[in-house]
PDB file of N, CA, C and O in Angstrom:
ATOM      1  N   UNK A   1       0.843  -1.172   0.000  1.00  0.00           N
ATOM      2  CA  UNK A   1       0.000   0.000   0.000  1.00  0.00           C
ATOM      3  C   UNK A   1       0.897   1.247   0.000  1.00  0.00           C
ATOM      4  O   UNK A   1       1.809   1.461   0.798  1.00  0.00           O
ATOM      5  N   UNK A   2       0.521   2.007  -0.970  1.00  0.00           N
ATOM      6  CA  UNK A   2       1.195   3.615  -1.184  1.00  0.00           C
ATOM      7  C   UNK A   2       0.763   4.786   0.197  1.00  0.00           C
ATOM      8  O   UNK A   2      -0.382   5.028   0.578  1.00  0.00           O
ATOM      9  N   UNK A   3       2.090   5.395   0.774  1.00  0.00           N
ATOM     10  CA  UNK A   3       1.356   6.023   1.715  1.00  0.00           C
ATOM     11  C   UNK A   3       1.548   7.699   0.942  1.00  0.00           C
ATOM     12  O   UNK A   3       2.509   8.238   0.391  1.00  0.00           O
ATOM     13  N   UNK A   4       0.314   8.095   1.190  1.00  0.00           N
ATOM     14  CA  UNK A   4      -0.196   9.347   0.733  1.00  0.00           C
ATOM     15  C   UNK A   4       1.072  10.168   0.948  1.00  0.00           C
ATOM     16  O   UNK A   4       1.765   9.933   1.938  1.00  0.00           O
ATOM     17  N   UNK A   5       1.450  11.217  -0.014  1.00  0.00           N
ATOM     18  CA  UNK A   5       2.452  12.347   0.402  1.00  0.00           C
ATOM     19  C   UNK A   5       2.024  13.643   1.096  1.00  0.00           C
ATOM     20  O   UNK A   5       1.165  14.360   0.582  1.00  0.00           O
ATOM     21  N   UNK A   6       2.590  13.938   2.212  1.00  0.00           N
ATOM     22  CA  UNK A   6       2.279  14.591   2.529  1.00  0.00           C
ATOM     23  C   UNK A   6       2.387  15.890   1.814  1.00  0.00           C
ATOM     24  O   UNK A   6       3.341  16.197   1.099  1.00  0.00           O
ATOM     25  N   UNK A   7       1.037  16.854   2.127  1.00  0.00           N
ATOM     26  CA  UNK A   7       1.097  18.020   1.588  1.00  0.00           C
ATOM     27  C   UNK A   7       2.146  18.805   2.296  1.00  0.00           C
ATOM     28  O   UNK A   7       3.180  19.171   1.737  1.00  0.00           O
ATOM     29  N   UNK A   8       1.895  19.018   3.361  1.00  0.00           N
ATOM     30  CA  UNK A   8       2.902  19.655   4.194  1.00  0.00           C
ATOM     31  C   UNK A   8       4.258  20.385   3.644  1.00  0.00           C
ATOM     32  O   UNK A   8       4.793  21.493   3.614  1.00  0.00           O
ATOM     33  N   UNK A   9       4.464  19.006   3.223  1.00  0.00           N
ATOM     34  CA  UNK A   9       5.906  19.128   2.657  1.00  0.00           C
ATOM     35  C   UNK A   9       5.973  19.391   1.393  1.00  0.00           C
ATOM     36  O   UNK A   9       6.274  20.560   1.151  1.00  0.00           O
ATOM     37  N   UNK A  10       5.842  18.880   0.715  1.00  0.00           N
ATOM     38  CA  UNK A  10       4.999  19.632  -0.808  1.00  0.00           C
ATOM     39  C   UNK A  10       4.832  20.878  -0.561  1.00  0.00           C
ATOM     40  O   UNK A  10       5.712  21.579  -1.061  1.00  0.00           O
ATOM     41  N   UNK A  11       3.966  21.480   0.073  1.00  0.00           N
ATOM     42  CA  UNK A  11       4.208  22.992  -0.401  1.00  0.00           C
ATOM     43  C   UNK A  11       4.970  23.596   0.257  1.00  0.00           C
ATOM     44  O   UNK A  11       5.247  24.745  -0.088  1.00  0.00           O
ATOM     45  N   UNK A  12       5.649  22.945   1.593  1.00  0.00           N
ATOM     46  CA  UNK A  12       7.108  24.029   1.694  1.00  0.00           C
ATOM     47  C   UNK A  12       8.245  23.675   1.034  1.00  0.00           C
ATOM     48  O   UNK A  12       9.282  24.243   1.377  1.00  0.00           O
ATOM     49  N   UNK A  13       8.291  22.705  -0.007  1.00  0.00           N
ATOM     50  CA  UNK A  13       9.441  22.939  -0.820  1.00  0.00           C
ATOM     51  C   UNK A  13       9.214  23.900  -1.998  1.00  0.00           C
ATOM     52  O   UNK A  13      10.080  24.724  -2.291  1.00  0.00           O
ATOM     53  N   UNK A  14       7.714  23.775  -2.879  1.00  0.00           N
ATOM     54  CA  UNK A  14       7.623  24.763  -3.422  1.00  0.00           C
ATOM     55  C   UNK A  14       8.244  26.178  -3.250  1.00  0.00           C
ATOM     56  O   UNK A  14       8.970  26.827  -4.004  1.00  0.00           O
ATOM     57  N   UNK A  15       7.597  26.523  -1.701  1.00  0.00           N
ATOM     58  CA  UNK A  15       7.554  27.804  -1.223  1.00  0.00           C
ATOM     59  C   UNK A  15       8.902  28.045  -1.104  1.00  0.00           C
ATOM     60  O   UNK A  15       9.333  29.070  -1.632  1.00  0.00           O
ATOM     61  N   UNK A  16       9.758  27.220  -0.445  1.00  0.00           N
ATOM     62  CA  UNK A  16      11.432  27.458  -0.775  1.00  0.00           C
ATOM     63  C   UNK A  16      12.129  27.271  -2.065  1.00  0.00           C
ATOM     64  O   UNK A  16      13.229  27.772  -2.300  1.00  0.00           O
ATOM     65  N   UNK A  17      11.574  26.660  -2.758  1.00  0.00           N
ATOM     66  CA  UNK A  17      12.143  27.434  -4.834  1.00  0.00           C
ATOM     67  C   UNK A  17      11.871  28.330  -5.091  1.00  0.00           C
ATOM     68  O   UNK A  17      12.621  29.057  -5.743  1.00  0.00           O
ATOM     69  N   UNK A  18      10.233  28.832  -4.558  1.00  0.00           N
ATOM     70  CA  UNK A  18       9.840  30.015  -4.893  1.00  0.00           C
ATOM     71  C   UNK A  18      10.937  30.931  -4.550  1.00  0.00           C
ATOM     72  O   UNK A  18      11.535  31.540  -5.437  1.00  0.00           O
ATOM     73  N   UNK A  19      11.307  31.090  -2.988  1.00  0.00           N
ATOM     74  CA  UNK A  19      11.909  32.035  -2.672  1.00  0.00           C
ATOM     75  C   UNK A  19      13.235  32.399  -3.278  1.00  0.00           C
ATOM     76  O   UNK A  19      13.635  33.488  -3.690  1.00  0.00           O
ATOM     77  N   UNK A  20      13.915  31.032  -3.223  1.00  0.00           N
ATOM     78  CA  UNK A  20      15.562  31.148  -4.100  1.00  0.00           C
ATOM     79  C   UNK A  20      15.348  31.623  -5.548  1.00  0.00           C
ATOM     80  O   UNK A  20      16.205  32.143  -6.262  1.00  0.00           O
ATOM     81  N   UNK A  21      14.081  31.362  -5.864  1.00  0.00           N
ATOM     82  CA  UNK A  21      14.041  32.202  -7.960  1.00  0.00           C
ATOM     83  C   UNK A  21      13.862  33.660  -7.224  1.00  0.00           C
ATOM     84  O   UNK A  21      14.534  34.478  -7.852  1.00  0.00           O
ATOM     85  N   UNK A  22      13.286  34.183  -6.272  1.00  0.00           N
ATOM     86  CA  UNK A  22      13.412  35.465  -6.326  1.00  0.00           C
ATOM     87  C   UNK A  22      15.093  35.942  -5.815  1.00  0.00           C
ATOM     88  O   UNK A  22      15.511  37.094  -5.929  1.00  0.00           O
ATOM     89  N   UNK A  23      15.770  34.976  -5.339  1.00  0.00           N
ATOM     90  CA  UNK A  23      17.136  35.584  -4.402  1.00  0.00           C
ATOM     91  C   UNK A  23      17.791  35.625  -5.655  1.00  0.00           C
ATOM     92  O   UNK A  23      18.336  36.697  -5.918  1.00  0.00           O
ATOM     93  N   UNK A  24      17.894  34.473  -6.721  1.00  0.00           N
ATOM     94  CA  UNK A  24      18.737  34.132  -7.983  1.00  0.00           C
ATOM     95  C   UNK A  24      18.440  35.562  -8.810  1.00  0.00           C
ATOM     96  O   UNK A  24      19.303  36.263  -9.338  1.00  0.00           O
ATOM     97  N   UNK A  25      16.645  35.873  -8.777  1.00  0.00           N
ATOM     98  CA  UNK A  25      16.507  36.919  -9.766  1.00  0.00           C
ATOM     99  C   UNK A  25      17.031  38.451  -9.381  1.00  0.00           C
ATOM    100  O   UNK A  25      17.504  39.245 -10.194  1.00  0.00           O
ATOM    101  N   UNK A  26      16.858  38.666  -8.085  1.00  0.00           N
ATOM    102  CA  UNK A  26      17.280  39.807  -7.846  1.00  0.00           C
ATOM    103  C   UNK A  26      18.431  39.590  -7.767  1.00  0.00           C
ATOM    104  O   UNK A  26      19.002  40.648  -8.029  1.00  0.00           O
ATOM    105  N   UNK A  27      19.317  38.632  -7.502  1.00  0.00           N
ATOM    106  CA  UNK A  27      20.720  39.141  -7.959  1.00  0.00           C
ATOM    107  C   UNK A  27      21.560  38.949  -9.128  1.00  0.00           C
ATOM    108  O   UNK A  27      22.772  38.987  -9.338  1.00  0.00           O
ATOM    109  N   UNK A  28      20.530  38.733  -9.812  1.00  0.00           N
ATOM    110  CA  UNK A  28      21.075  38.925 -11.495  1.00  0.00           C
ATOM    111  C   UNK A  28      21.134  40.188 -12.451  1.00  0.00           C
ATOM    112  O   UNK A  28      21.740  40.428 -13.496  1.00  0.00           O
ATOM    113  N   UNK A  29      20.147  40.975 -11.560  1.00  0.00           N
ATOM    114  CA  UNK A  29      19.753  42.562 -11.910  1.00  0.00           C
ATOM    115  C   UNK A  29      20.261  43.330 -10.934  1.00  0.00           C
ATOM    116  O   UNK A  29      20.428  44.523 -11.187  1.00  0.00           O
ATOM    117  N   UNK A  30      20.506  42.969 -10.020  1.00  0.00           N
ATOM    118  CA  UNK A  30      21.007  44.437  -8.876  1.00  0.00           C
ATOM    119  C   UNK A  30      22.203  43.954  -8.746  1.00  0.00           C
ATOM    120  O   UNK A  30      22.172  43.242  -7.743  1.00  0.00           O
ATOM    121  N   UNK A  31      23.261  43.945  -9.212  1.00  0.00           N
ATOM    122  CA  UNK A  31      24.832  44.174  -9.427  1.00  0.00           C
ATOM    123  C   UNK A  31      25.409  45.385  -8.895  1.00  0.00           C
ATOM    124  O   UNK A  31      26.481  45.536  -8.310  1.00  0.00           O
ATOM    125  N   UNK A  32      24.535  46.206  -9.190  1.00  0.00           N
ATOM    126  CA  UNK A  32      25.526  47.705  -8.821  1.00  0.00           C
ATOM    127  C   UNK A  32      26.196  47.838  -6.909  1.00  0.00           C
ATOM    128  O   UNK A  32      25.555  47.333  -5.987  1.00  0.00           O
ATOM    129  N   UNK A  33      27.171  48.391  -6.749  1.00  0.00           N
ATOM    130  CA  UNK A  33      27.196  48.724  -5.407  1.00  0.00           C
ATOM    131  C   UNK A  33      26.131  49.588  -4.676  1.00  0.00           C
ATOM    132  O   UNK A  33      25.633  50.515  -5.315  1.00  0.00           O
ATOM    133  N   UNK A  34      25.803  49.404  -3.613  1.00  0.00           N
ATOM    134  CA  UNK A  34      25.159  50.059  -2.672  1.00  0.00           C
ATOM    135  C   UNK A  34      26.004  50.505  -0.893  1.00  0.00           C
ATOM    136  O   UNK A  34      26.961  49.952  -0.351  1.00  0.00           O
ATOM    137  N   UNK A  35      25.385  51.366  -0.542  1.00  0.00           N
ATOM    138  CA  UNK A  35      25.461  51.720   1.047  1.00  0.00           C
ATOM    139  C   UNK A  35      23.991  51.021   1.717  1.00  0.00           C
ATOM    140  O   UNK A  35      22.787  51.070   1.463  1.00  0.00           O
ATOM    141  N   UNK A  36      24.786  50.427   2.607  1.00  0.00           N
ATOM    142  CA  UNK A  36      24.037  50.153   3.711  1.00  0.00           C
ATOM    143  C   UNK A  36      24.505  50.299   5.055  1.00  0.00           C
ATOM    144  O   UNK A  36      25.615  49.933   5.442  1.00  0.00           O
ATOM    145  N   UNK A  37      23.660  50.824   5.727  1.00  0.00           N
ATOM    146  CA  UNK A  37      23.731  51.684   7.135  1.00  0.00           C
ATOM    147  C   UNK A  37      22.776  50.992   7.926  1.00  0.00           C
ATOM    148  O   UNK A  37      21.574  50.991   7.659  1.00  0.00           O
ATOM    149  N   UNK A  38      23.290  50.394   8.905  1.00  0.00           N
ATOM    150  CA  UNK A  38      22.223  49.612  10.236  1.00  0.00           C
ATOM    151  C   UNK A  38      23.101  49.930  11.508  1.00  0.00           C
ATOM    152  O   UNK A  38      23.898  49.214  12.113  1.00  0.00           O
ATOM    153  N   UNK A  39      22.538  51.759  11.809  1.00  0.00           N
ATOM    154  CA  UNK A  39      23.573  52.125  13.177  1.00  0.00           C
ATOM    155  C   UNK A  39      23.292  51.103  14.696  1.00  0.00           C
ATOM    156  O   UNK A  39      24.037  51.189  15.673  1.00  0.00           O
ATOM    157  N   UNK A  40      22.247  50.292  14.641  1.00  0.00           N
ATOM    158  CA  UNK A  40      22.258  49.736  16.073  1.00  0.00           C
ATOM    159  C   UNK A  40      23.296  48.513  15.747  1.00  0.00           C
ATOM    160  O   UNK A  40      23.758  48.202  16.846  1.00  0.00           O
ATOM    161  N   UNK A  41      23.877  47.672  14.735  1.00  0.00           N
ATOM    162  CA  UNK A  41      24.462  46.917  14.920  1.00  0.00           C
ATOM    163  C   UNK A  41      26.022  47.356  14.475  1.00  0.00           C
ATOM    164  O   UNK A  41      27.027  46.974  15.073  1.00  0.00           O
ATOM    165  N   UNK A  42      26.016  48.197  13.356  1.00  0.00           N
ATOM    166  CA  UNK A  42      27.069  48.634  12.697  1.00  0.00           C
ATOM    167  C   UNK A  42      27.493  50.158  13.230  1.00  0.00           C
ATOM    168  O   UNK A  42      26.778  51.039  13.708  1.00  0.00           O
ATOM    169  N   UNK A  43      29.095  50.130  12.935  1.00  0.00           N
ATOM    170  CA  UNK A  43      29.594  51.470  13.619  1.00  0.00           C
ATOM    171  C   UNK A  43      29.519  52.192  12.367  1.00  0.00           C
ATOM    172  O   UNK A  43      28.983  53.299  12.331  1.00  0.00           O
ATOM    173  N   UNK A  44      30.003  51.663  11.361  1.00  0.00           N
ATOM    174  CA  UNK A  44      30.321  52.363   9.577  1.00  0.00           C
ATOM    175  C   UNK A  44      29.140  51.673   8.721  1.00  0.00           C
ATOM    176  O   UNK A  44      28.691  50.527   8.727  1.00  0.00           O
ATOM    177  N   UNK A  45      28.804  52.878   7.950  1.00  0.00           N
ATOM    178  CA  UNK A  45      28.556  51.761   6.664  1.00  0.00           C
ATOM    179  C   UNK A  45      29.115  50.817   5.872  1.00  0.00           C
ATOM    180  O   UNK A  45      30.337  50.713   5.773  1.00  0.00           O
ATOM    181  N   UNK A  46      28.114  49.897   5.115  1.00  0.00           N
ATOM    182  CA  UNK A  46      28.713  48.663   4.530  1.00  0.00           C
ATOM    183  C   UNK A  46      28.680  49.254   3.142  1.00  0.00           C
ATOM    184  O   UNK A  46      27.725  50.020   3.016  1.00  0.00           O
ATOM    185  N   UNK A  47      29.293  49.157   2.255  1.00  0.00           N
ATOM    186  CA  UNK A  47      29.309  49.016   0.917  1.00  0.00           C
ATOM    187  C   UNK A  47      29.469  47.813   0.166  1.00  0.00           C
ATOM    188  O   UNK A  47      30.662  47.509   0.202  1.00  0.00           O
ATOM    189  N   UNK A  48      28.632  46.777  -0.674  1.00  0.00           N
ATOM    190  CA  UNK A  48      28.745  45.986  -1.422  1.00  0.00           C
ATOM    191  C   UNK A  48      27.841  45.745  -2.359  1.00  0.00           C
ATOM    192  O   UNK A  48      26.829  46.436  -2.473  1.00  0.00           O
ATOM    193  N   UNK A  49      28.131  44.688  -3.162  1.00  0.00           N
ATOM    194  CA  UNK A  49      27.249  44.671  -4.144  1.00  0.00           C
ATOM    195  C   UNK A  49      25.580  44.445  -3.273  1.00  0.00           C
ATOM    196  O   UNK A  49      25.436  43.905  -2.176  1.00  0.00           O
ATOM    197  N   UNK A  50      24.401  45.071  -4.201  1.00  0.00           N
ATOM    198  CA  UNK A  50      23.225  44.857  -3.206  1.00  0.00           C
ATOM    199  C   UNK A  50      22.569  43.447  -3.632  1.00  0.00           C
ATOM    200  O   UNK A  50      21.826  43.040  -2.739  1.00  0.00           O
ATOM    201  N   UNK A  51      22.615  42.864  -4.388  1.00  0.00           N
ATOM    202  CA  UNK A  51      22.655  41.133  -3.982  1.00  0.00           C
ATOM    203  C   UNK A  51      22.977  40.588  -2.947  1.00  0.00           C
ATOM    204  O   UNK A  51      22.153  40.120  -2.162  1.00  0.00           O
ATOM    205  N   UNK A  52      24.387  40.555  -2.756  1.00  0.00           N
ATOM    206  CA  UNK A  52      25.142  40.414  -1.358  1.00  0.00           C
ATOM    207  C   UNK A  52      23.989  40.694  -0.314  1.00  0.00           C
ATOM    208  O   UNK A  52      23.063  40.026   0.145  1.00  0.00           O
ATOM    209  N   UNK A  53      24.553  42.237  -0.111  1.00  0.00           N
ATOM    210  CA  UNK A  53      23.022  42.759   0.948  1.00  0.00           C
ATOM    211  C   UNK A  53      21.725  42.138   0.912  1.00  0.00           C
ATOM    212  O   UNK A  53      21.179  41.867   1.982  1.00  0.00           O
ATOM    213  N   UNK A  54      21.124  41.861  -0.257  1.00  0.00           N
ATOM    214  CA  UNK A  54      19.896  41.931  -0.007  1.00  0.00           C
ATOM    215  C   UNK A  54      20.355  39.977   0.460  1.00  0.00           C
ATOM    216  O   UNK A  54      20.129  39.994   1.670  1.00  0.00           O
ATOM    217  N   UNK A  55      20.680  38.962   0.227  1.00  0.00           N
ATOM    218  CA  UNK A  55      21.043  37.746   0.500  1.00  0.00           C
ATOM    219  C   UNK A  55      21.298  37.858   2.087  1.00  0.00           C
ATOM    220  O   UNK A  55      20.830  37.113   2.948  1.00  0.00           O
ATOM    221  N   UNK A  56      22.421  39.315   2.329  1.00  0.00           N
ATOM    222  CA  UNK A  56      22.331  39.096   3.904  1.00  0.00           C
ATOM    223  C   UNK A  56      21.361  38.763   4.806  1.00  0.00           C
ATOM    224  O   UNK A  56      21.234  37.793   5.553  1.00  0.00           O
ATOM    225  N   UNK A  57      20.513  40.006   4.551  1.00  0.00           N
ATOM    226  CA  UNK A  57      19.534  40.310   5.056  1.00  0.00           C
ATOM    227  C   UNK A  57      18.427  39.114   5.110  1.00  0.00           C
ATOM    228  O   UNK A  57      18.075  38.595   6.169  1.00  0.00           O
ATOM    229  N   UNK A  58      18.046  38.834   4.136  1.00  0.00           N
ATOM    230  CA  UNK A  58      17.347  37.581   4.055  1.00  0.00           C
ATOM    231  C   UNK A  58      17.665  36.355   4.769  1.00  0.00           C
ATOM    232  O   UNK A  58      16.786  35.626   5.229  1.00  0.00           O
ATOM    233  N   UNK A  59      19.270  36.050   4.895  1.00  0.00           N
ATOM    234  CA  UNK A  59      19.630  34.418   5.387  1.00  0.00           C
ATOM    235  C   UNK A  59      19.621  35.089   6.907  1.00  0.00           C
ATOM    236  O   UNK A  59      19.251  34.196   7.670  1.00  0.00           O
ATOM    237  N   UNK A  60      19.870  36.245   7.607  1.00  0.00           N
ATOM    238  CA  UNK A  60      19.413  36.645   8.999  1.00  0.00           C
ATOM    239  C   UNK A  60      18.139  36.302   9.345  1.00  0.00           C
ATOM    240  O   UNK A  60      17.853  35.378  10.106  1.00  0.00           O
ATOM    241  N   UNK A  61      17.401  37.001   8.821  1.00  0.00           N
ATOM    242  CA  UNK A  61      15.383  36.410   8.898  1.00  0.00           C
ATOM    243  C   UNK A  61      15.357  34.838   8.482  1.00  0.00           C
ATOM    244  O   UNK A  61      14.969  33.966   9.261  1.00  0.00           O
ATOM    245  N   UNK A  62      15.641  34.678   7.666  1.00  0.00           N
ATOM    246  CA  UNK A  62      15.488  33.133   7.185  1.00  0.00           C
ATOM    247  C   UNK A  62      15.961  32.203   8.647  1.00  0.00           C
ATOM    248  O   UNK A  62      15.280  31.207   8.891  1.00  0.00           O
ATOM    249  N   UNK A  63      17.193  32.568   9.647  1.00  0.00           N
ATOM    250  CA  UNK A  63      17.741  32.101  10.094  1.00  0.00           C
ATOM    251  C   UNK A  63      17.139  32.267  11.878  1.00  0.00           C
ATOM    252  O   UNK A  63      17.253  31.618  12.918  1.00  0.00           O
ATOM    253  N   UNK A  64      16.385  33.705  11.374  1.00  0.00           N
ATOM    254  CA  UNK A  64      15.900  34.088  12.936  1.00  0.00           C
ATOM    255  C   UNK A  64      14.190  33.346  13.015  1.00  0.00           C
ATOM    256  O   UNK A  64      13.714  33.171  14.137  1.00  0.00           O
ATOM    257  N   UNK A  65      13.547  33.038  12.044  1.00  0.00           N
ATOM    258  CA  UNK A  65      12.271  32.538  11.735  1.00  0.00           C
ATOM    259  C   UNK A  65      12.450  31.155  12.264  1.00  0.00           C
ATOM    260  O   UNK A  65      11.748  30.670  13.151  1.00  0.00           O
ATOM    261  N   UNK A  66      13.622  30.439  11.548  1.00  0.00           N
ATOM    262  CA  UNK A  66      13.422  29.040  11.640  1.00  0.00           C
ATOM    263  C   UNK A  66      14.154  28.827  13.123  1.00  0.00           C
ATOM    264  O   UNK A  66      14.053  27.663  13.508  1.00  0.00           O
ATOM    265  N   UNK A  67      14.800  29.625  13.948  1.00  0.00           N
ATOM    266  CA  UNK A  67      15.069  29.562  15.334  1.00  0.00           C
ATOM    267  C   UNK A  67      13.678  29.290  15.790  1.00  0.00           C
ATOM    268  O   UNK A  67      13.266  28.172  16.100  1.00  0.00           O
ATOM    269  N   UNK A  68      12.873  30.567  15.812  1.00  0.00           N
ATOM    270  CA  UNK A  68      11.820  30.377  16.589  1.00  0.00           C
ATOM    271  C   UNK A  68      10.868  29.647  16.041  1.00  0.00           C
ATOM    272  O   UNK A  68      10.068  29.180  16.851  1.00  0.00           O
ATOM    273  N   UNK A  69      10.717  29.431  15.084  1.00  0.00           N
ATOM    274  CA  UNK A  69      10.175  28.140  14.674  1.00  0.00           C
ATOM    275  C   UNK A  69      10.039  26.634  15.558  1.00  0.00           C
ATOM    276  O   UNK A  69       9.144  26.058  16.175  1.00  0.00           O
ATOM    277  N   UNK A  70      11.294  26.409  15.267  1.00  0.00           N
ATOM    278  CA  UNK A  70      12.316  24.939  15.867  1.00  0.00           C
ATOM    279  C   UNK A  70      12.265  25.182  17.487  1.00  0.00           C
ATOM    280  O   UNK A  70      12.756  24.282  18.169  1.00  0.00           O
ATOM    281  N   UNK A  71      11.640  26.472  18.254  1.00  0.00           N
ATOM    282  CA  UNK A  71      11.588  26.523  19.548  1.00  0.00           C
ATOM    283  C   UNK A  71      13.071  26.148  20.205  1.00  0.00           C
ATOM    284  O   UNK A  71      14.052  26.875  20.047  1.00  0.00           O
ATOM    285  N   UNK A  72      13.091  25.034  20.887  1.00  0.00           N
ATOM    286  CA  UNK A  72      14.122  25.017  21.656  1.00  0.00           C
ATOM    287  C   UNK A  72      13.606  24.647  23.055  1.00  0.00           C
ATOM    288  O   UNK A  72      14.170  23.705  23.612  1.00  0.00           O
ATOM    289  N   UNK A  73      12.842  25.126  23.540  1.00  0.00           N
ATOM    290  CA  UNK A  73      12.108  25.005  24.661  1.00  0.00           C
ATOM    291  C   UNK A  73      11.895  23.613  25.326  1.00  0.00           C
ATOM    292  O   UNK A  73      11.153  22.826  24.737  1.00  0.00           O
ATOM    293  N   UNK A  74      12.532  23.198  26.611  1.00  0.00           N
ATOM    294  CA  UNK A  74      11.970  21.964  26.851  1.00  0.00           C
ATOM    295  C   UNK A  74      10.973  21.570  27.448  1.00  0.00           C
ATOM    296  O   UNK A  74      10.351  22.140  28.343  1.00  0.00           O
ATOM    297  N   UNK A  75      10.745  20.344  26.855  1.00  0.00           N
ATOM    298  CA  UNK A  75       8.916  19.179  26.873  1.00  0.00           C
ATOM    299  C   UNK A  75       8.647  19.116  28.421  1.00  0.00           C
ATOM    300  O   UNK A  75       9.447  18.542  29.160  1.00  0.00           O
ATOM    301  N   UNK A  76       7.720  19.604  28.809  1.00  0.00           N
ATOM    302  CA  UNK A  76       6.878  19.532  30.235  1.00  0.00           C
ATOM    303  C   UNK A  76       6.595  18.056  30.662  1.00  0.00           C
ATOM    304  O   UNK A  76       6.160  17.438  29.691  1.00  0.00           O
ATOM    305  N   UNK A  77       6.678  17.395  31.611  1.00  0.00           N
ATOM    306  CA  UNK A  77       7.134  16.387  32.339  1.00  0.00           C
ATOM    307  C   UNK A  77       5.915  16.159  33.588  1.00  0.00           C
ATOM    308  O   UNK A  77       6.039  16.638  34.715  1.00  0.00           O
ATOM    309  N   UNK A  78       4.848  15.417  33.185  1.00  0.00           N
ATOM    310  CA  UNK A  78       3.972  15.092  34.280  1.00  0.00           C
ATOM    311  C   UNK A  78       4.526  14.786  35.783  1.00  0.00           C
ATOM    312  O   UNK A  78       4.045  15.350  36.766  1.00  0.00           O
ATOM    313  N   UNK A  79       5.382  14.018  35.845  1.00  0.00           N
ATOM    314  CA  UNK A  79       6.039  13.315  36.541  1.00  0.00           C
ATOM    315  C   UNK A  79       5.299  12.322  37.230  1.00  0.00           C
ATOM    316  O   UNK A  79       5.554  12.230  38.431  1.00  0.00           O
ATOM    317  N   UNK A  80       4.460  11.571  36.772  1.00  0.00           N
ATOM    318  CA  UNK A  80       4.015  10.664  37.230  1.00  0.00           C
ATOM    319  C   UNK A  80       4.252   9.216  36.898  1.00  0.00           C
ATOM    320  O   UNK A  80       3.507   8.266  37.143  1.00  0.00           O
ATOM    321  N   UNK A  81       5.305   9.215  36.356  1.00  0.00           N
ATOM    322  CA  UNK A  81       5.758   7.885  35.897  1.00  0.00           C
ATOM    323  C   UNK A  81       5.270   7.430  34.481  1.00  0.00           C
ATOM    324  O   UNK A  81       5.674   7.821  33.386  1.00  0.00           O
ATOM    325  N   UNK A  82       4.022   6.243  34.854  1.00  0.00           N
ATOM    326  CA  UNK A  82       3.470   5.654  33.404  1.00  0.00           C
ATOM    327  C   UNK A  82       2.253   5.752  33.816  1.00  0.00           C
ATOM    328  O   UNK A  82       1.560   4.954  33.185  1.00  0.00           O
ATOM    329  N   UNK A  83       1.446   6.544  34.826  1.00  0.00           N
ATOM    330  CA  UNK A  83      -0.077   5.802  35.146  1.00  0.00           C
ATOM    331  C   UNK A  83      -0.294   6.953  33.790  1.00  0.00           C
ATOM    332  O   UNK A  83       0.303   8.020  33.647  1.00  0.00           O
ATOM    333  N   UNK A  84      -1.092   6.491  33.101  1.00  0.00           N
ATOM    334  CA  UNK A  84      -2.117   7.440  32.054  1.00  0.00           C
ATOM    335  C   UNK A  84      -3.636   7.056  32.272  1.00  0.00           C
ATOM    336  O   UNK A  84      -3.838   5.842  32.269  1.00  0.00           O
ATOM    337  N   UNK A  85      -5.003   8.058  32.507  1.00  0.00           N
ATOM    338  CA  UNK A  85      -5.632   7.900  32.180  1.00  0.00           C
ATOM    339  C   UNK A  85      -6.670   7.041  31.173  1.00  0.00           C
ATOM    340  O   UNK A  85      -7.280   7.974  30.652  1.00  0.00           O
ATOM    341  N   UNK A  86      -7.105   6.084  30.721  1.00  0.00           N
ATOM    342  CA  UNK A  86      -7.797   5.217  29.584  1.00  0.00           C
ATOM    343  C   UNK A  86      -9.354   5.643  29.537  1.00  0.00           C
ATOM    344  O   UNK A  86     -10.116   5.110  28.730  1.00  0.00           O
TER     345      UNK A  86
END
């Protein structure tokens, strides 16, 4: 017996090609250098290509989403051994 695919997963791989054709497309067109200025983390501005930048910026969120995503937090503990309810 075939077990059904999950959708789940199916559409978050979509949704992650989706996103890399937009990272691939915008940095096939925005080549030029840029300034970027973020005074709470940075003392100077950055200058680089804005692909670069805009890729930074993105794998930070990409990276701060799937933190809190993935939690971390540890599993609450009845402590009652094995009796369970039936």
């Amino acid at each position: 017996m075939l077990k059904s695919m999950n959708f789940k997963v199916i559409f978050r791989s979509i949704v992650a090609l989706a996103i890399l054709f937009v990272m691939l497309y915008v940095g096939m067109y925005n080549t030029q250098n840029i300034d970027f200025f973020f005074p709470i983390a940075l003392k100077s501005k950055v200058t680089a290509s804005a692909s670069l930048i805009y890729f930074g910026v993105f794998a930070v969120g990409f990276l701060a989403g799937t933190i809190l995503t993935a939690g971390g937090g540890k599993k609450s503990s009845s402590g009652s051994g094995g009796s369970r309810d039936k």
